[in-house]
Backbone as CSV, one residue per row, in Angstrom:
resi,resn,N_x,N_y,N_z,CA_x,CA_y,CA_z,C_x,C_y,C_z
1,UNK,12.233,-20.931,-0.391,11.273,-19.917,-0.846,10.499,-19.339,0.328
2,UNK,9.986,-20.163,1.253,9.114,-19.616,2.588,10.292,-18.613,3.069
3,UNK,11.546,-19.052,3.351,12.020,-18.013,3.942,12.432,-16.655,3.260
4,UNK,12.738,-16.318,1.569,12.576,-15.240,1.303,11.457,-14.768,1.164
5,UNK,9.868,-15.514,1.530,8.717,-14.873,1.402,8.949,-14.277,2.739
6,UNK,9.290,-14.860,3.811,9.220,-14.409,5.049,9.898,-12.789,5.440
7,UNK,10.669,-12.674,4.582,11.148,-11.626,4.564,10.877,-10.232,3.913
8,UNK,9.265,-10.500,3.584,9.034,-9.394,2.854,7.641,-8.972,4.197
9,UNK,7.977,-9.850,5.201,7.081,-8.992,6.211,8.139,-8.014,7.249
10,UNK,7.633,-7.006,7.383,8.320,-6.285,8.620,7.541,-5.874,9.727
11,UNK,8.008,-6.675,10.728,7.336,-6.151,12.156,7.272,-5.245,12.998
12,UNK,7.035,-3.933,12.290,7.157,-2.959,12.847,8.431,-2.512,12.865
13,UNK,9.011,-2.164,12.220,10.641,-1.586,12.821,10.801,-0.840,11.544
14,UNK,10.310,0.393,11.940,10.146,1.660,11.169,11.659,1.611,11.454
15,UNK,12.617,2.504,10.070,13.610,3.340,10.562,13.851,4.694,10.377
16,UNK,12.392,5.377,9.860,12.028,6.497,10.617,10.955,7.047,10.293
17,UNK,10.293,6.664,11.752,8.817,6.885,12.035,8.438,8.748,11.515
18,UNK,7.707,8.255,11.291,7.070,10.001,10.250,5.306,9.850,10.338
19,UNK,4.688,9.046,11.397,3.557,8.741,11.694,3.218,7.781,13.066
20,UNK,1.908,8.067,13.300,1.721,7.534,14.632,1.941,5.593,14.639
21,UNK,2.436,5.127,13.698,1.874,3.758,13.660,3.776,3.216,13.526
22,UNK,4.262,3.838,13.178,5.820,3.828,13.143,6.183,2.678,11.611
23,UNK,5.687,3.217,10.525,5.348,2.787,9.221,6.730,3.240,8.980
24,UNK,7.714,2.274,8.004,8.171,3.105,7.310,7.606,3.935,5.858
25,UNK,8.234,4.785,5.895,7.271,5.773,4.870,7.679,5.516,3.396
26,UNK,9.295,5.377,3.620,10.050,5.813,2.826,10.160,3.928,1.984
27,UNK,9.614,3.035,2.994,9.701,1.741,2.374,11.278,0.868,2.162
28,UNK,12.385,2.096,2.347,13.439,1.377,2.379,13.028,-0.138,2.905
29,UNK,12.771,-0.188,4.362,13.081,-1.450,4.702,12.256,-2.332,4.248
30,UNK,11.638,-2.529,3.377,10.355,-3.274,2.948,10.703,-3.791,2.139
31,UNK,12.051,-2.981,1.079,12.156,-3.337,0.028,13.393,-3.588,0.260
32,UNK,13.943,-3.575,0.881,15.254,-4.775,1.621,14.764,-5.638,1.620
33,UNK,14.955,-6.673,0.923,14.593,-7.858,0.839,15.282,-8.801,-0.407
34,UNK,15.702,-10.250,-0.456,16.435,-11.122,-1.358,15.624,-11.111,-2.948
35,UNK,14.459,-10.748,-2.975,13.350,-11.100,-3.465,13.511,-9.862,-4.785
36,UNK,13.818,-8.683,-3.716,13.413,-7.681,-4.778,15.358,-7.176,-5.746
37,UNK,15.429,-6.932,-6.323,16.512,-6.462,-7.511,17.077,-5.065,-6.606
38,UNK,18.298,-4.910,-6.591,18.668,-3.589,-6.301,19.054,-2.522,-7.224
39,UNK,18.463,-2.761,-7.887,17.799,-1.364,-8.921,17.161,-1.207,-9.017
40,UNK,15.874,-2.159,-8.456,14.551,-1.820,-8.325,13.880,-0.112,-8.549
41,UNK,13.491,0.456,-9.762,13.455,1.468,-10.063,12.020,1.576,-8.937
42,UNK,11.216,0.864,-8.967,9.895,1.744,-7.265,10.458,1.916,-6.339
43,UNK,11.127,0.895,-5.722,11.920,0.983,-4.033,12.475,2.710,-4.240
44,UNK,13.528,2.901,-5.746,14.237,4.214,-5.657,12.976,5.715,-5.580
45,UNK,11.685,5.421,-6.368,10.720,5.991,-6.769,10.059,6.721,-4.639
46,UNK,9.771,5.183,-3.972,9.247,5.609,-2.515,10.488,6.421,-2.053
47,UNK,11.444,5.935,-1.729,12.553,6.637,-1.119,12.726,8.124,-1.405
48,UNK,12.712,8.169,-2.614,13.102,9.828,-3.265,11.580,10.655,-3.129
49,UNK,10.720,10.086,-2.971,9.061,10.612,-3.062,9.352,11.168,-1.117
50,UNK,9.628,9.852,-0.635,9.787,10.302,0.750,10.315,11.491,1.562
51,UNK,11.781,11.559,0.505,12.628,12.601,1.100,12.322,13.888,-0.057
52,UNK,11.696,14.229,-0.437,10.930,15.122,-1.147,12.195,15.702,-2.341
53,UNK,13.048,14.678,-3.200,13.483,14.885,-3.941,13.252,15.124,-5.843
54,UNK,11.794,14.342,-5.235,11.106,14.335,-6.893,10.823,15.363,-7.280
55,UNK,10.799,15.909,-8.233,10.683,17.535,-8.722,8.883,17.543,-8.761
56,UNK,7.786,16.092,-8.576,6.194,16.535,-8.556,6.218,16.116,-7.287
57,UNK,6.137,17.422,-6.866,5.831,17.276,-4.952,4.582,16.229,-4.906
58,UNK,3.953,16.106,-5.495,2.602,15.588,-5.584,2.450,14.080,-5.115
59,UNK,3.352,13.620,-5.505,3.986,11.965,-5.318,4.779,11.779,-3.774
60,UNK,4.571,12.374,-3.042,5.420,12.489,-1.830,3.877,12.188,-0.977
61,UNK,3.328,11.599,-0.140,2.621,11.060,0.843,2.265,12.814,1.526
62,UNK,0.708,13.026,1.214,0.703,14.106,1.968,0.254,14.472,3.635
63,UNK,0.807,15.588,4.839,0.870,15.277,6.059,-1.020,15.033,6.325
64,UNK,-1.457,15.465,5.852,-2.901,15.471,6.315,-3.482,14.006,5.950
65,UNK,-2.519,13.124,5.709,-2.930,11.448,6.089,-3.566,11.147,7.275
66,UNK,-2.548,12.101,8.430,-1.908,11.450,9.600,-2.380,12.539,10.754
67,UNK,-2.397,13.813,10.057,-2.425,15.173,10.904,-3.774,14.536,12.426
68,UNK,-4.640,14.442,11.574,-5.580,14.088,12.720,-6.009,12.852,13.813
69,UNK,-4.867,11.923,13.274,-4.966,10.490,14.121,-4.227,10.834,15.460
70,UNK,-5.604,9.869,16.492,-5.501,10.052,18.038,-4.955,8.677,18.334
71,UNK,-4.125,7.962,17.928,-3.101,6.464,18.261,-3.710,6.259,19.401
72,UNK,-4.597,6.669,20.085,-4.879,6.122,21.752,-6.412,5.065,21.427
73,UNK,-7.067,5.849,20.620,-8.403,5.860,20.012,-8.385,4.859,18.726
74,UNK,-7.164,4.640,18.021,-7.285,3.716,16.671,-7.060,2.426,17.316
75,UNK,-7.967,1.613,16.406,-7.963,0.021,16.847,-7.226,-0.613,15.569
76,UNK,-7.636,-0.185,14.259,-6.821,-0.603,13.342,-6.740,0.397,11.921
77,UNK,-5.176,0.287,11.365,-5.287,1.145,10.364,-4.324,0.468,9.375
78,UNK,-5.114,0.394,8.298,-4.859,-0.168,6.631,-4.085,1.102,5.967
79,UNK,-2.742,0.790,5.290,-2.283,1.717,4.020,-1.880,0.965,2.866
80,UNK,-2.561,0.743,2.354,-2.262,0.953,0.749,-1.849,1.477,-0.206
81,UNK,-0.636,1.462,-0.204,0.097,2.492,-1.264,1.021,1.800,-2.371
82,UNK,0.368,2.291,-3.092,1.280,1.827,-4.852,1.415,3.410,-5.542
83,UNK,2.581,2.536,-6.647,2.710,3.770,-7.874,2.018,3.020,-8.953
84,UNK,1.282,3.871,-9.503,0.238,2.878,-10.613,1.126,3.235,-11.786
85,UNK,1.516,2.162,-12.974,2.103,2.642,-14.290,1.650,2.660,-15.208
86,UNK,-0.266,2.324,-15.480,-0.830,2.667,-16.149,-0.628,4.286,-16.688
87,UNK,-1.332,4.443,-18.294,-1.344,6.240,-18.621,0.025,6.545,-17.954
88,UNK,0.303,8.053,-17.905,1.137,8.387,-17.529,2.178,7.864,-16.210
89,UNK,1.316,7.478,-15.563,1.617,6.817,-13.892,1.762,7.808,-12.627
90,UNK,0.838,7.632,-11.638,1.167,8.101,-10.411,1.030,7.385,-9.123
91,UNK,0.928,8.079,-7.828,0.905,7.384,-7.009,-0.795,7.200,-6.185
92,UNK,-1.306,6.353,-5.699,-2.741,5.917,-5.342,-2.301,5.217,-3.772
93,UNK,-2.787,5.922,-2.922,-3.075,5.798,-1.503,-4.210,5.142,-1.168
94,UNK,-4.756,4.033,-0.381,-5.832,4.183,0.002,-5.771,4.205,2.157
95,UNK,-6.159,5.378,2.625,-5.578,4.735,4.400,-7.332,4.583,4.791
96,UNK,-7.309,3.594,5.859,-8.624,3.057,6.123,-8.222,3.404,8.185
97,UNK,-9.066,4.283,8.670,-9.019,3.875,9.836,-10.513,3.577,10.685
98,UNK,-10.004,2.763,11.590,-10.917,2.596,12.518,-11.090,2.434,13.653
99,UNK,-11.825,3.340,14.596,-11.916,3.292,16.356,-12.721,2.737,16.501
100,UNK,-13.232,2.248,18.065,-14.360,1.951,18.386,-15.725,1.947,17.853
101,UNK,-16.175,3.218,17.183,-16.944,3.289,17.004,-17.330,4.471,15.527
102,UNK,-15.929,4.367,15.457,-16.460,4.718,13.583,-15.487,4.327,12.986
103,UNK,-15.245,4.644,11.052,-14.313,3.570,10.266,-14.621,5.290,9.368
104,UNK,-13.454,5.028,8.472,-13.105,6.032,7.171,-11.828,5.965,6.512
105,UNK,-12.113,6.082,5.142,-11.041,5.717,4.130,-11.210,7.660,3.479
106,UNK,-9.773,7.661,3.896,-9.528,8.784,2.870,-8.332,8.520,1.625
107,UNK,-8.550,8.792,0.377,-8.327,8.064,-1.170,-7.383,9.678,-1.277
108,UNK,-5.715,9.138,-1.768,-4.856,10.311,-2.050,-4.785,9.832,-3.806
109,UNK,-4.954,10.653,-4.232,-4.331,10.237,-6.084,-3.305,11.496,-6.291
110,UNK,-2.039,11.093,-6.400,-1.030,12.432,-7.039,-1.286,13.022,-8.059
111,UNK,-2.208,12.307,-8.776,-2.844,13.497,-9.876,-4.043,14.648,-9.716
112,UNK,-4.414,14.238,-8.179,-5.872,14.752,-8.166,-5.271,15.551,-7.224
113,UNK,-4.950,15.960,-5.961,-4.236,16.781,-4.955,-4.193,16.307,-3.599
114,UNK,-5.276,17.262,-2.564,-5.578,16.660,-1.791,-6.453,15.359,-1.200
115,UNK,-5.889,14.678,-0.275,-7.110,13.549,0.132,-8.604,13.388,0.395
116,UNK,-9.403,12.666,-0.070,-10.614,12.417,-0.223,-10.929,11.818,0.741
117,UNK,-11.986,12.463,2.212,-12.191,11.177,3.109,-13.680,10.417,2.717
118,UNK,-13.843,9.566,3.071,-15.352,8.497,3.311,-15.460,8.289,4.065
119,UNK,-16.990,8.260,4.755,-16.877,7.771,5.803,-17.533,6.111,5.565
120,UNK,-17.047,5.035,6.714,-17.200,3.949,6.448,-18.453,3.336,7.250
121,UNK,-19.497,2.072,6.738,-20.432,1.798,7.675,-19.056,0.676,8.420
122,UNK,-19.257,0.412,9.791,-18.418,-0.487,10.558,-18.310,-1.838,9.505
123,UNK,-19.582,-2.386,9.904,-19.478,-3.486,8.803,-18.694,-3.925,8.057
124,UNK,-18.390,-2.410,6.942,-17.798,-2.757,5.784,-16.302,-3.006,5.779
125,UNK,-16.108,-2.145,7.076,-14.630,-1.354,7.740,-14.194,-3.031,7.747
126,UNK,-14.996,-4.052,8.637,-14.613,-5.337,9.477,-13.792,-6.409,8.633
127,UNK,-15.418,-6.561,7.283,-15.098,-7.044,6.321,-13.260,-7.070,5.538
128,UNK,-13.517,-5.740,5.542,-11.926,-5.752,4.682,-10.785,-5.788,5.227
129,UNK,-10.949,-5.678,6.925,-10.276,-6.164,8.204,-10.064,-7.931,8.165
130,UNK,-10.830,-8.571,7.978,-10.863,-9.776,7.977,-9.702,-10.259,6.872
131,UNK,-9.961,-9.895,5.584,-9.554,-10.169,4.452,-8.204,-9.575,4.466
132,UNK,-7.799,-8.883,4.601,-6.910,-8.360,4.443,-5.675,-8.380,5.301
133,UNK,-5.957,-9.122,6.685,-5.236,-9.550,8.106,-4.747,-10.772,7.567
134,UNK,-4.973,-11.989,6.844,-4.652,-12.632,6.397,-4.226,-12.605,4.856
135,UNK,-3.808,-12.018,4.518,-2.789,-11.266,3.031,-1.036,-11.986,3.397
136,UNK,-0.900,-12.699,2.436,0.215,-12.921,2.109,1.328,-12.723,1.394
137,UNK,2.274,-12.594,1.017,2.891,-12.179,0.354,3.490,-13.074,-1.065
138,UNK,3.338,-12.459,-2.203,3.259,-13.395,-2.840,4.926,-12.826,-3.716
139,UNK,5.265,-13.681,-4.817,6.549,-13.033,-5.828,5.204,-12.431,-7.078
140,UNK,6.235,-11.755,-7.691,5.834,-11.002,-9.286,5.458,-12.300,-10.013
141,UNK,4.349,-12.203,-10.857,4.044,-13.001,-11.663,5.056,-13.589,-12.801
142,UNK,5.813,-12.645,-13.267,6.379,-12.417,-14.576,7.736,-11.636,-13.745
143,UNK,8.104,-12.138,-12.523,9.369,-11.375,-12.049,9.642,-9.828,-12.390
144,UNK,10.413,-9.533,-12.411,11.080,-7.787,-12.614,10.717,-7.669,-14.299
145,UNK,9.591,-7.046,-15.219,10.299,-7.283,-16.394,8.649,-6.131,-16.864
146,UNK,8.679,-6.466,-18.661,7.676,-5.801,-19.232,7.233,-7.084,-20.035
147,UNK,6.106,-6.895,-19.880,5.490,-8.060,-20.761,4.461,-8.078,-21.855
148,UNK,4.178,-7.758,-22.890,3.669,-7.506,-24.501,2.352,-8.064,-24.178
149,UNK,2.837,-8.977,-25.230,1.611,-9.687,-25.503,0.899,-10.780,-24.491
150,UNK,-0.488,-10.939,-24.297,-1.520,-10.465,-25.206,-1.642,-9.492,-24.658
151,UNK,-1.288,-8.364,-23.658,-2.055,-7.221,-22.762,-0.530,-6.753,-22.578
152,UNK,-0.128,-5.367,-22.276,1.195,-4.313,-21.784,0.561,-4.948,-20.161
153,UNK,1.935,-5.182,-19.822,2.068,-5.669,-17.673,3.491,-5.130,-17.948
154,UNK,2.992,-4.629,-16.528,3.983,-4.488,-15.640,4.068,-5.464,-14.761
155,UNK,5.645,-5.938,-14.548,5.481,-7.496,-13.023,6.251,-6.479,-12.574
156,UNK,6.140,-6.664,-11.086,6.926,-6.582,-10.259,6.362,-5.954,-9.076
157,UNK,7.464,-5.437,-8.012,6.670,-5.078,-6.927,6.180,-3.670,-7.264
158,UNK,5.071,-3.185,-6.702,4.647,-1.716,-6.964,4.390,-1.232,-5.909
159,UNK,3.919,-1.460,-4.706,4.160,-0.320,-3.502,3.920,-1.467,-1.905
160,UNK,3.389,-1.281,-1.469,3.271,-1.506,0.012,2.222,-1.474,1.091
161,UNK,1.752,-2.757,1.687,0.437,-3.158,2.281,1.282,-2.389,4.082
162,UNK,0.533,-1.637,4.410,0.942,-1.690,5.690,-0.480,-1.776,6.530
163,UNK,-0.212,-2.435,7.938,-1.051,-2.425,8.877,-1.302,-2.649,10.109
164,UNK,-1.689,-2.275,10.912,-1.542,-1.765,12.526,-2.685,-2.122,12.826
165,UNK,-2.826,-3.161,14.167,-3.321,-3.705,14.516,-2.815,-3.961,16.237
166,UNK,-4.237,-3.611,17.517,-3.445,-3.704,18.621,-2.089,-3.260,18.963
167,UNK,-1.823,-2.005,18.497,-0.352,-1.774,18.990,0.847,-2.135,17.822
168,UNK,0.694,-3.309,16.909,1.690,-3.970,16.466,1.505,-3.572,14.695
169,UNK,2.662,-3.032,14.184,2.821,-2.400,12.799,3.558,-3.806,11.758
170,UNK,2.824,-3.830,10.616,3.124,-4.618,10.081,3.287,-4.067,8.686
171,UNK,4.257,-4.271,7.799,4.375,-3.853,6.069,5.048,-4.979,4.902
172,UNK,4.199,-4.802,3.882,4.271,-6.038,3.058,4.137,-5.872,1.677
173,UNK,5.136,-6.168,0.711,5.480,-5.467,-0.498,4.050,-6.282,-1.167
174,UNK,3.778,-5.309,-1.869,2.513,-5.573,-2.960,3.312,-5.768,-4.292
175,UNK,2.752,-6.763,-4.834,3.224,-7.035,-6.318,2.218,-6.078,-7.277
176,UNK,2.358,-6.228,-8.604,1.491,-5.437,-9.592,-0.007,-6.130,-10.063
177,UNK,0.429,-7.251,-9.438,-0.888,-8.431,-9.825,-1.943,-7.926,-8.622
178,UNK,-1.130,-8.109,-7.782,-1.745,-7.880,-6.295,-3.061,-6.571,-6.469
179,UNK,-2.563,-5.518,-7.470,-3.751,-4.413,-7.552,-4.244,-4.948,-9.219
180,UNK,-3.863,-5.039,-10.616,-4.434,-4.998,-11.642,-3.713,-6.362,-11.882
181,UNK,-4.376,-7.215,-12.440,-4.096,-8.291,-13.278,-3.585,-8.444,-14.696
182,UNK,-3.328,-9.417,-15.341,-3.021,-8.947,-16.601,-3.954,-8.411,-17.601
183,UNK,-5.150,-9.216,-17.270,-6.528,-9.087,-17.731,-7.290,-8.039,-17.750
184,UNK,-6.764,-7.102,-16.828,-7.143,-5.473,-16.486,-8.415,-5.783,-15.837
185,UNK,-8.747,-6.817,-14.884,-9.171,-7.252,-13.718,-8.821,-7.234,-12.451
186,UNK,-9.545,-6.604,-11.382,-9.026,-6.330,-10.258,-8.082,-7.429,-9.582
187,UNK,-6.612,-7.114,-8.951,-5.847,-7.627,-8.794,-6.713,-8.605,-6.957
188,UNK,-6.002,-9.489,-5.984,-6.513,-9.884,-5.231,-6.782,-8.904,-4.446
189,UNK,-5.836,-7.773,-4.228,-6.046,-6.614,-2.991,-7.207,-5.556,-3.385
190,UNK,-7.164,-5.472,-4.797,-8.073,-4.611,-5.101,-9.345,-5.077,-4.829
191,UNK,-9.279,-6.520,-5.268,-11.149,-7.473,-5.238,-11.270,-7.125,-4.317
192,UNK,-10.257,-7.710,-2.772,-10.936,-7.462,-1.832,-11.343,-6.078,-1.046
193,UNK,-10.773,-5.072,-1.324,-11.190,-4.040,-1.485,-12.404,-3.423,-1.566
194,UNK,-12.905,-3.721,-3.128,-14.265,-3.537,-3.741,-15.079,-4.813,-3.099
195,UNK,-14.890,-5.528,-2.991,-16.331,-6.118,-2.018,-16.706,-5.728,-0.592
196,UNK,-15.166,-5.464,0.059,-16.009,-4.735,1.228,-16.739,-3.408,1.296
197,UNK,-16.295,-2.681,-0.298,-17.349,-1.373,-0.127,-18.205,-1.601,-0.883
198,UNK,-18.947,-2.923,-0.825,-19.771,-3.069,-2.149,-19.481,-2.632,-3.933
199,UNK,-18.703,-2.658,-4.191,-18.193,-2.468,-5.762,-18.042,-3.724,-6.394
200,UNK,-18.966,-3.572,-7.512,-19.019,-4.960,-8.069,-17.639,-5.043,-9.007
């Protein structure tokens, strides 16, 4: 088991860089892995979002993520990206960067349009730096499947932790627990999330 967990980290080895941090975008290689099903209907969902085959452009990662990052100047940068399958379902970005001497999260929702920036107090930036550098990778609660009762879940994987740190790119499949629980309680990535921006 350690070693197919091990395999849902990738060390940087974009296979094709489409940003300063050399992420894959498209998640293929992320979702190469023993772990995940090869029909995995999300893995097909990033890929086709990537190469702008989905007929709602909207779901495709937009360039003004990235347009303004100075890679000389970033010390570390968080992406968070899932397809949420709540309601109808779309896709929810969160990218967090931070230089020397400032931090900001700009929030993409494919239903809403363009990206939302914040700016961050350092502090808070550190906090979710801490927490989140040590994130592991976990399996689906309830494996590949749909699950009823007592609450509608979705298990399985839903998008992708990436993060850059000193030079070195790292990406790591997020399960569905990982953001919402069954309980419709913030999943672990989300908690930690909302405590570093103060959200109770």
């Amino acid at each position: 088991m350690l070693a197919t967990l091990g395999a849902f980290l990738v060390q940087g080895h974009a296979k094709k860089p489409s940003n300063p941090f050399s992420w894959d975008l498209s998640y293929a290689s992320v979702f190469d892995s023993p772990a995940v099903i090869k029909s995995d209907s999300v893995a097909r969902f990033f890929r086709d979002a990537d190469s702008g085959r989905l007929a709602n452009k909207h779901m495709q990662l937009p360039a003004e993520l990235f347009h303004d990052i100075e890679i000389s100047k970033v010390k570390t940068a968080i992406l968070i990206d899932y397809r949420a399958f709540w309601f109808k379902g779309h896709r929810v970005a969160l990218f967090y960067v931070r230089t020397s001497d400032s931090a900001y999260v700009d929030l993409y929702e494919s239903s809403g349009g363009k990206p939302r920036r914040r700016v961050l107090e350092l502090p808070r930036f550190d906090k979710l730096d801490r927490k989140l550098k040590g994130v592991k990778p976990e399996f689906p609660m309830f494996e590949h499947k749909f699950k009823f009762p007592p609450y509608f879940i979705y298990s399985g994987y839903v998008g992708v932790l990436s993060q850059y740190r000193n030079g070195t790119s790292t990406q790591m499949l997020l399960t569905a627990e990982d953001i919402l629980k069954g309980d419709m309680k913030p999943g672990r990535v989300t908690r930690d999330v909302n405590k570093a921006m103060g959200i109770p």
